[in-house]
N, C-alpha and C positions, 0 to 999 in steps of 0.2 A: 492941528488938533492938540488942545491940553494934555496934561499927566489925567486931570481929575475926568475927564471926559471920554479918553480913553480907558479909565478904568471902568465909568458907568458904562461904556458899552460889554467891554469883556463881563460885566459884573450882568447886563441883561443875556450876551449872549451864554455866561452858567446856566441862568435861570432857567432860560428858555431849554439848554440843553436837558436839566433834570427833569425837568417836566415833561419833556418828550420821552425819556428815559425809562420814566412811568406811568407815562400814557402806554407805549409800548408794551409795557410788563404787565400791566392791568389786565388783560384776558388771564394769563399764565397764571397770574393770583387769584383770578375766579377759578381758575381748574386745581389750583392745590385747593381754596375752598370748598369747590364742590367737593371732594377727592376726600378731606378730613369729616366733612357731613355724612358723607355716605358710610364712612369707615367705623365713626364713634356715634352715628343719632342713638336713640333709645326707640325709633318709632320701629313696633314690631312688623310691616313689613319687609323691610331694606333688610331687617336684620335674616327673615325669612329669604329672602331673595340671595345675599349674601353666603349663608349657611346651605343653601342649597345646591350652591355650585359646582359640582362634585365632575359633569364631563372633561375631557379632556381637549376638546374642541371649545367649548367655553371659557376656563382655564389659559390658554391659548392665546383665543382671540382676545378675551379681556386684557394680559397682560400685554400683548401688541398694540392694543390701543392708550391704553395708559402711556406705555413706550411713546410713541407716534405723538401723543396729546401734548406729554413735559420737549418733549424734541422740537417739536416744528415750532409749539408756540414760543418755545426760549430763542429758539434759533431764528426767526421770523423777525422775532422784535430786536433784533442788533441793527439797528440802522442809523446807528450813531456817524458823522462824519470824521469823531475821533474819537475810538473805541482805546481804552485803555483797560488795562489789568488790574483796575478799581476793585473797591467793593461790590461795585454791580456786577463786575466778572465772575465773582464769586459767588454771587447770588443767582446770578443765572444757572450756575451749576447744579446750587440746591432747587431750583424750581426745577430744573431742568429732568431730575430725577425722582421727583418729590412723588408725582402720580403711580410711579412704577412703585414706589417704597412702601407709597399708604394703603393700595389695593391689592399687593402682595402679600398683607400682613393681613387683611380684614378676611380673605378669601381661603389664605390656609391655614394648615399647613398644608404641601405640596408631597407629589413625588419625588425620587431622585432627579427625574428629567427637567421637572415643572425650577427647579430652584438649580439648577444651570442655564437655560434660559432664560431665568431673572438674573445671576452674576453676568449671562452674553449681554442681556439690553443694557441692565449698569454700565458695564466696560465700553459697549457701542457708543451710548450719549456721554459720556463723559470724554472719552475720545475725542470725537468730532467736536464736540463744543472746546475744549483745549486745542486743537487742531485750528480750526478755523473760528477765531473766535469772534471777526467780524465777516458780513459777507455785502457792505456799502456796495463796493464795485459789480455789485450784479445783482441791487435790490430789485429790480422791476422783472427781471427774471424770476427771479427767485420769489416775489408774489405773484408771478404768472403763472409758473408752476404750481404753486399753493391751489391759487383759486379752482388749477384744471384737475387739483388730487382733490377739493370739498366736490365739486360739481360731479367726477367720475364716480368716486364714493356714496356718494346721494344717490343718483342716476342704478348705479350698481343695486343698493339696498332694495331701492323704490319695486324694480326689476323684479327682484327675488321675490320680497314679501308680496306682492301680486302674483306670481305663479304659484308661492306658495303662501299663503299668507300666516297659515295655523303652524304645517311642520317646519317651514325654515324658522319662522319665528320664532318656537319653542327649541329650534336646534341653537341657534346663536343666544338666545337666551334674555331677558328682561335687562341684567345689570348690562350687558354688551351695550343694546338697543341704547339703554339709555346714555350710555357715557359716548359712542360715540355720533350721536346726535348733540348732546354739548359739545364735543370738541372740533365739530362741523362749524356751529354756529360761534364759536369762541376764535376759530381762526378767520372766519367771516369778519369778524369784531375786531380783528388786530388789523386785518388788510383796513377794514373800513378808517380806524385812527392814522395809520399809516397813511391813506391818502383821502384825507378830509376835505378835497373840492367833490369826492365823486364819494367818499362815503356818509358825509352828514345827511346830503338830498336823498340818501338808498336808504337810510337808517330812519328819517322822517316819513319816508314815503311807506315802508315796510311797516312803522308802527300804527299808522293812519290805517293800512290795510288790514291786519290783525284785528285791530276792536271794533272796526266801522265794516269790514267786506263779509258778514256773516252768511255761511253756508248752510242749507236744508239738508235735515236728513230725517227720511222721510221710512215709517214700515212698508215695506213692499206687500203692494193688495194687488189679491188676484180676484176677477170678477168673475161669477156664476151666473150671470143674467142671460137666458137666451131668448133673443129675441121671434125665435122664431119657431121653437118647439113646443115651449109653453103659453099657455093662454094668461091674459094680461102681460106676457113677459117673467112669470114666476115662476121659479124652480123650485118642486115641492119639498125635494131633499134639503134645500136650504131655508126655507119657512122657518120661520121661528117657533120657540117649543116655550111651555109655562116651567119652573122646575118641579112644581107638581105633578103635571103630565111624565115628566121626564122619572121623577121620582117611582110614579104609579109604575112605568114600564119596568123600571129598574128594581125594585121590590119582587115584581112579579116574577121575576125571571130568574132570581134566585135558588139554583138548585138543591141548595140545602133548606129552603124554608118551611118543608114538610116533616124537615127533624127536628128542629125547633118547636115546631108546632104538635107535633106527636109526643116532643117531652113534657109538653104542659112548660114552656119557658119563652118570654118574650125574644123577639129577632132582632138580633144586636144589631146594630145601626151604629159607624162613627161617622165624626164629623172634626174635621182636624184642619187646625190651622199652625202654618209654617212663619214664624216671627224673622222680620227682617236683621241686615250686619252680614250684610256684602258674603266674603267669603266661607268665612266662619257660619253661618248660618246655615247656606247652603251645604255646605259638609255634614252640618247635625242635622237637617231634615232629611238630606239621603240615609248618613247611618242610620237614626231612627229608624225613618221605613222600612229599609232595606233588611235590620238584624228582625226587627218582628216577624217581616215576610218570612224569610228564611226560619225563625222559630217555627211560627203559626203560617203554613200555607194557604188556611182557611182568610187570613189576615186581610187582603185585597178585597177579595169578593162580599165585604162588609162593609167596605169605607165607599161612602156615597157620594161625597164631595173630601177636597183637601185647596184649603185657601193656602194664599201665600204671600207674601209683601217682600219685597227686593230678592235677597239671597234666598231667603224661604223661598219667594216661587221659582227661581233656579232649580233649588234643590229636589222641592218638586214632581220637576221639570223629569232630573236626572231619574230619581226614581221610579217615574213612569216609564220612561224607556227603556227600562231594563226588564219591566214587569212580561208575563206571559200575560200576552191580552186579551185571551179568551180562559183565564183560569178562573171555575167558576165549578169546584165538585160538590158531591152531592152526599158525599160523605166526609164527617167530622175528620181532619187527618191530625190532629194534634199538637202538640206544642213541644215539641221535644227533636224537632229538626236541629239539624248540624250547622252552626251557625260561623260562617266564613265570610269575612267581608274585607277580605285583601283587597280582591279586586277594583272593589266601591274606593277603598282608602286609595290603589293607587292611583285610580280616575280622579281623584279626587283632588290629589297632589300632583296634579299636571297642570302647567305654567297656563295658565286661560289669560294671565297679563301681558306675557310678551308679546300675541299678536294684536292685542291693546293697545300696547306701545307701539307696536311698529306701524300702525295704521294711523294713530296722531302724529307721530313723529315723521314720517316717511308718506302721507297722504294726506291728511283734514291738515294738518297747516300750513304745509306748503298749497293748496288747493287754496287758501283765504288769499295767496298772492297768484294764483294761475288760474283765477276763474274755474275750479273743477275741472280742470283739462287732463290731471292725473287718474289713471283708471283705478281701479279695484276697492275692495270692500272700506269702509268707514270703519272705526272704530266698535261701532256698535254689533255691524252684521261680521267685524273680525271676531266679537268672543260670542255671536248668534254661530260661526262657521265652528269654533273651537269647542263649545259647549253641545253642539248637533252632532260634530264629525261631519260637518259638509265640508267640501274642498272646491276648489273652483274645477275640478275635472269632473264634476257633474254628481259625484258619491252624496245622496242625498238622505239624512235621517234626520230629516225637521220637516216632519209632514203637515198640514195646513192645521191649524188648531181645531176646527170644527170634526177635524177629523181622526180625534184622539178620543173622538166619545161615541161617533157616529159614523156608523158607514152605510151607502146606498144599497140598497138588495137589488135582483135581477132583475126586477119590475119596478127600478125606480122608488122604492119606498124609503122611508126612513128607518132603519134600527139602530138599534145600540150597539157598540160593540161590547159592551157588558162590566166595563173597566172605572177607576174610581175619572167624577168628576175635576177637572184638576181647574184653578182658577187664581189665577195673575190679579191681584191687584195694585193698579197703578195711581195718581195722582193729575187729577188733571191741571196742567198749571194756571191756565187762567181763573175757572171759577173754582179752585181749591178742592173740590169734590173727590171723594174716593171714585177711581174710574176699573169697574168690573170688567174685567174679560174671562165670559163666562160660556160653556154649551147652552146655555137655556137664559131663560130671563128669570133672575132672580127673585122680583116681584115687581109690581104695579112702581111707574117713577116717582111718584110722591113721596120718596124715601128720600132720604140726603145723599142721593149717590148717582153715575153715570154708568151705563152698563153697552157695551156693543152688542146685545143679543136680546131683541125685542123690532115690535113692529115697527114703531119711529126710532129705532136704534142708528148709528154712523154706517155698521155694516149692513144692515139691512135695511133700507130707505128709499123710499120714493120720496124723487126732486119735485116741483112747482110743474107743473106742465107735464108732464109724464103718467101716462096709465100704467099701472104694476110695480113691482117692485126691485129695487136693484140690489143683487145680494153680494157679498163681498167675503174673504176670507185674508186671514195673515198665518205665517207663519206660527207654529207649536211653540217653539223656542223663541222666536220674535217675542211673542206676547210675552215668555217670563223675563225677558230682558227689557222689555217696557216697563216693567214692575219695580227693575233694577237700576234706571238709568238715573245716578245721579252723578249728575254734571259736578267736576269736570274729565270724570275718567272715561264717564261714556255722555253723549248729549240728548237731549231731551228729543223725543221723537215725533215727528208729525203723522197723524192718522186723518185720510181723509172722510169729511162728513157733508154734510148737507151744501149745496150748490158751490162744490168747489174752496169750501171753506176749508180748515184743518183744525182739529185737537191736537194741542200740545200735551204731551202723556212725560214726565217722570216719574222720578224713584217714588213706590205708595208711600216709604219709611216719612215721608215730610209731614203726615199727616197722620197716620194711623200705624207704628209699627210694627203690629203686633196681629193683622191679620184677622183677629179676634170680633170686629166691630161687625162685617161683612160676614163672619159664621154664623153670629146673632140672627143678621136678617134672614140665613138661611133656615136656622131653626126654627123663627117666629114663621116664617113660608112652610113649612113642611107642619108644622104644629096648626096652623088656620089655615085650610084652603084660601086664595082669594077666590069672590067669584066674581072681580071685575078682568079676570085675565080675558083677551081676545086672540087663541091662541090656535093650533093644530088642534085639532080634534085626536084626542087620545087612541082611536081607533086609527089613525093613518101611521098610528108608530108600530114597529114589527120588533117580536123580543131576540136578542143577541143568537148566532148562529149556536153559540155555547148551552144555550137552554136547552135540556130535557125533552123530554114529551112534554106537550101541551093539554093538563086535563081541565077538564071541569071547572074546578076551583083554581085553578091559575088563570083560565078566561075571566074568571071573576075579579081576581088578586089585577089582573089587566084594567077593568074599571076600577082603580082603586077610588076614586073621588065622584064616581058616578052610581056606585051601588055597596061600597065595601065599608064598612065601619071599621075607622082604624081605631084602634087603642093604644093610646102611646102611653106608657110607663116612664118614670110617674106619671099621673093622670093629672093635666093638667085642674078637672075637673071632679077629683074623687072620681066617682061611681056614674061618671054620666060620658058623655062621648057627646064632640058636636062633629055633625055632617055638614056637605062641602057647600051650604049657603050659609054655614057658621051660623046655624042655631043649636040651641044644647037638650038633648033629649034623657031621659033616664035610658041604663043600659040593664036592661032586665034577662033578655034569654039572648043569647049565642043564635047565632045563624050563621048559615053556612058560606056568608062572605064576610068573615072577621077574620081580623089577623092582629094579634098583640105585636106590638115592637116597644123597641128600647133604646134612646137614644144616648151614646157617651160622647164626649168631646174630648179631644186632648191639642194641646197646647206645647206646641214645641219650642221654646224660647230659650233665654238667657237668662240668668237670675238677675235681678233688678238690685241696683243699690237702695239699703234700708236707712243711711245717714238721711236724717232730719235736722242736725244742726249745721247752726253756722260758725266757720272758722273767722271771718273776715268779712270787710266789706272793699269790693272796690267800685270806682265811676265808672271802668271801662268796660269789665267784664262782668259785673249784675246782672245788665239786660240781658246778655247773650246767654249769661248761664241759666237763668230764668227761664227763657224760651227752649234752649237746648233738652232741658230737667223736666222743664211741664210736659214737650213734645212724647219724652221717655217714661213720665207717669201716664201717660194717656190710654199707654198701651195696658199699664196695669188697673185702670178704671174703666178700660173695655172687658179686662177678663171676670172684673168683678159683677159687671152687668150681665154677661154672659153665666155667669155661677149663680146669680140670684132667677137669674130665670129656666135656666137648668133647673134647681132645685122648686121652685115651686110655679113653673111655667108665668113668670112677671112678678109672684108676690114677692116680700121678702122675706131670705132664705132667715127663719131660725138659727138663732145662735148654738144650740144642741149639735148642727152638723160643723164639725168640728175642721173635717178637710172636704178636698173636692171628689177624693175615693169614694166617699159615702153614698155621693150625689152621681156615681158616673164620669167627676172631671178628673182627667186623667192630665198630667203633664211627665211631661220630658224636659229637663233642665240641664243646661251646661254653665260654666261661668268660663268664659271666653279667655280670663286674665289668667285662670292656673294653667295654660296649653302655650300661652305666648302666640296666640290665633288672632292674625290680622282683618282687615274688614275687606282688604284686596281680592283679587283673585288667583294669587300663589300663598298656598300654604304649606307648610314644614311639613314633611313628611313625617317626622317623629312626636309634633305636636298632633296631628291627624291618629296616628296609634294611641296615642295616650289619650283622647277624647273618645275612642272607637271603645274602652274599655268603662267607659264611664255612662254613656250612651245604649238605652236598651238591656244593661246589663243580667244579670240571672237575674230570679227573684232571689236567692238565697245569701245575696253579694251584700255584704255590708263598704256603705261609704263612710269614711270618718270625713268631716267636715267643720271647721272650726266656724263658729255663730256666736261670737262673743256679743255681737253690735245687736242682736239682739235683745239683749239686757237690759240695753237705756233707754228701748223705746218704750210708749206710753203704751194702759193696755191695747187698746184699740185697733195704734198701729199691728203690734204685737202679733193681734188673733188674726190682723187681715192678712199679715205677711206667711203666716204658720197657716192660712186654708188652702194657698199654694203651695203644692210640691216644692222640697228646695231639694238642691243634688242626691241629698244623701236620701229622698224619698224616691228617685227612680228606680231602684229594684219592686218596690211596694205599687209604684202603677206600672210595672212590670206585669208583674202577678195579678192585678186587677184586671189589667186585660184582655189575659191568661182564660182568666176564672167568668170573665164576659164573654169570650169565644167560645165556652165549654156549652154545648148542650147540654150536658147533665150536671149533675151536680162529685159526680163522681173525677176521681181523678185520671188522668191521663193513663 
């Protein structure tokens, strides 16, 4: 063999060696990458997740795996057959230590203890990597060992988070979860280059599995149909109800409606909707709720319905559970309650991510390679179990949804249990539709929307060949988490409907964020009778066990659409009233089945960006900010339709009424960017205090708020953006709502 041709081969065999070099070091580089991502993003949850890490078991574990992450994969990838004291020796050092250096510093500062056990991991890996600095002679061991510490590891976690999947989860904690599920799959990744006859074919076969083996997940429906009790098969308790009907009863039973009416003052009626933004959202619709109840005790036993779209119906969610569910007194208690909402905040600031993570991580993807062979909850029913307080030992507070408004009497009937309506809405993803999940049917389907609670409704249905009807129920918390799912934190969920078919249900935010569109229909239902509803007769509903005596004029207040002339304030009609086949009569003399009411709405949202101009143009991100932007005004041209028919029942609202206080619209406003409030489901404890103070505040609380960017805009925009509350106006529908719960006119 020549000089020249032995040097081309030493010169392929370099090549070859450096490229193996850094093939090998290639995972290790993805983990100082991940490791610098995590440490410096700007994206406010990591940072939230980050700054939250305060146990000492967390602390801990985090740092041991960071340790364990720069260790095995520096040490793994020496498989050189002549390892020298190069540069790469030296570079292996700094990977080697890199993970322990960058998530030491993002996560403290430490205790005394916590930063001796980072100089012990320093000293330990830099040690053993100078120590042994190749380990050739015992490579197959030593990736044998590897694969049986990912597989034990796995196996260990999976273990746990199925026993427990809410408290271990939130014990080990979200950043844990997620770093050592990359450093699982990153040492996977270096065996796999290591031994590329058996890892190319595992690495194509796993990624073909991943996007092509897609797995169901499905809302758990519990069926009501008895075949043998009831005639046709139908359970009267679960018959479907009009929200008319539903409304009459609920009016009726009002124990304070005789003070209202003896002060000569219409009966406050809200109607509230919870605007979607994941975490964030949910926190402002519980504190909201929560500081008014606490203000105003009377506050519950007035709100009739409360819509909600993603976080919003979460939030909810929360604050129904907390509610006393038969509070419902008969006298004015006022507004001057002790207002404490620790509690809510610290509920509030409890990780609902980590058993999120641990169930994708540790379940749904390993399941896309093992056929569902792995047990315990999915992603979805892990933050259904975290948001309920269910556990897998049976501790159950996600009672069926039907059964958050309605419970069976002794005789089988239907009553109320007297509490506000609460209602999820989701997205159906095939035909786009808003999809209701409501106690009642909201109205006749000729609307743009999909509802589970009616007679050809998904839950209640009779199939092709079948006499009677099949009644179905879901989960409380299920349903606000169908409102919530958007993919890819939690996945879209299957509900089943008619002959074994499925609705696909996501996050409502894709289409309507703001809750708002669906309050509409409820008001225009509650403002016109329909009278094409085909529904329970108003007489088979019984009023909550919380009612009063039953006199006279409450059996009447009972047919509210069968003999009662309602007068809603404003009138939509002046001086005339229409009765429940919606024709309009003059209202001349009182009788002794009239009941004035008054409908408000409030709007719990986000402030909306007022920028109108453009910075720039670009090709790639036009379209998407276009559609992202319109998606986000949609919510603000539903509240606006909502305000113009508040104010003159469909006409248009006069320019005179200056805000939505004037008319009854009340908001609640946050702006998510001054808290650093992520859209996740872990928020900062101290961003959580600092929004709890802004949120429901006194009436007498001044907000400073800077509104510069109002100035450029045109008038138009101007008036429209000023007839919604902005931050600095929630003490003022504070006090509006104050001054709406008051029967008199006197002060508290």
């Amino acid at each position: 063999m020549g000089f020249c041709e032995k040097m081309n081969e030493h010169t392929r065999e370099r090549i070859w060696s450096i490229w193996l070099r850094i093939l090998f070091r290639f995972p290790a580089f993805l983990a100082v990458l991940t490791y610098l991502f995590i440490a410096h993003t700007n994206y406010e949850q990591i940072i939230s997740l980050l700054n939250e890490v305060h146990t000492e078991i967390q602390i801990h574990l985090i740092l041991l795996c960071a340790t364990l992450t720069g260790f095995l994969l520096t040490f793994l990838a020496r498989c050189e057959r002549d390892y020298t004291r190069d540069g790469i020796y030296y570079l292996d050092l700094i990977i080697g230590i890199s993970p322990l250096a960058i998530i030491s510093t993002a996560i403290g500062p430490f205790g005394v203890i916590d930063y001796l056990l980072c100089f012990t991991y320093f000293f330990l890996i830099t040690a053993i990597l100078v120590k042994y600095p190749k380990h050739n002679a015992n490579k197959w061991k030593a990736h044998f060992l590897a694969l049986l510490f990912v597989v034990t590891v796995w196996l260990l976690l999976s273990f746990l988070l199925y026993a427990s999947p809410v408290d271990f989860a939130r014990t080990v904690g979200s950043v844990f979860l997620t770093l050592v599920f990359f450093a699982l799959l990153l040492i996977l990744l270096l065996l796999a280059c290591a031994h590329p006859v058996l890892g190319i074919p595992i690495i194509f076969i796993v990624t073909i599995m991943f996007f092509m083996n897609e797995r169901d997940h499905n809302l758990r429906l519990t069926e009501f149909t008895d075949y043998d009790e009831f005639q046709n098969n139908e359970n009267p308790f679960r018959a479907p109800v009009s929200i008319q009907d539903a409304f009459d009863k609920w009016l009726a039973s009002r124990n304070d409606l005789e003070l209202y009416e003896g002060a000569g003052k219409e009966y406050p009626v809200f109607l509230i909707s919870s605007e979607g933004g994941g975490g964030y959202a949910a926190a402002h619709a519980n504190l909201f709720l929560s500081k008014m109840q606490d203000r105003c005790p009377n506050f519950s036993q007035h709100i009739f319905a409360i819509t909600g779209v993603s976080g919003g119906a979460v939030g909810n969610a929360l604050f129904w559970s907390s509610l006393d569910k038969r509070s419902n007194p008969a006298e004015f208690m006022g507004c001057t309650g002790a207002i404490d909402v620790s509690e809510e905040v610290n509920i509030l600031a409890q990780d609902n991510l980590a058993p999120v993570l641990g169930a994708m991580f540790f379940r749904d993807l390993p399941n896309k390679l093992f056929f569902d062979l792995l047990p315990g909850p999915n992603r979805s029913e892990a933050l259904i179990f975290a948001l309920s307080g269910t556990n897998m030992l049976g501790v159950n507070e996600n009672p069926l949804f039907a059964e958050h408004y309605w419970e069976q009497g002794d005789d089988g009937s239907k009553r109320l249990r007297g509490g506000p309506a609460v209602i999820p809405v989701a997205t159906n993803l095939v035909s786009g539709k808003p999809y209701i999940i409501a106690p009642f049917e909201v109205d006749d389907l000729r609307n743009g929307f999909e509802q589970t609670s009616c007679g050809t409704c998904d839950l209640s249905r009779t199939e092709p060949d079948e006499v009677g009807m099949r009644t179905y129920d879901i989960g409380f918390f299920d349903a606000a988490v169908a409102s919530a799912s958007f993919p890819y934190i939690t996945p879209s969920l299957g509900l089943g409907a008619f002959g074994g078919s499925r609705i696909g249900l996501v996050d409502g935010g894709y289409l309507d964020n703001s809750g708002t569109e669906v309050l509409l229909e409820i008001a225009k239902a509650l403002y016109s009778p329909s009278r094409f509803f085909d529904g329970a007769s108003p007489a088979a509903l019984d009023f909550p066990t919380s009612t009063l005596g039953i006199s006279d004029t409450r059996v009447c207040y009972g047919n509210l659409y069968d003999g009662l002339n309602i007068l809603v304030s404003p009138r939509p009609y002046g001086n005339l009233r229409q009765d429940k086949d919606g024709e309009v009569h003059p209202n001349e003399d009182d009788d002794d089945c009239e009941v004035s009411i008054i409908f408000y709405t409030i709007t719990i949202r986000a402030e909306p960006s007022h920028d109108r101009y453009l910075d720039g143009q670009n090709f790639f991100t036009d379209p998407i900010s276009a559609l992202l932007n319109g998606r986000s005004r949609r919510a603000e041209l539903a509240r606006l339709r909502l305000f113009d028919f508040q104010c003159a029942a469909g006409a248009i609202c006069p320019r005179h009424v200056e805000t939505g206080i004037q008319i009854g619209f009340f908001d609640s406003v946050i702006r998510p960017q001054d808290f650093a409030l992520p859209l996740g489901w872990k928020l900062p404890l101290n961003g959580l205090r600092e929004m709890s103070n802004i949120v429901a505040p006194e009436p007498t609380t001044v907000i400073e708020q800077n509104y510069d960017e109002f100035s450029n805009m045109i008038d138009i925009m101007a008036w429209q953006a000023d007839v919604f509350e902005t931050v600095a106006g929630n003490p003022s529908s504070v006090a509006a709502i104050i001054s709406a719960l008051r029967p008199t006119d006197t002060s508290d």
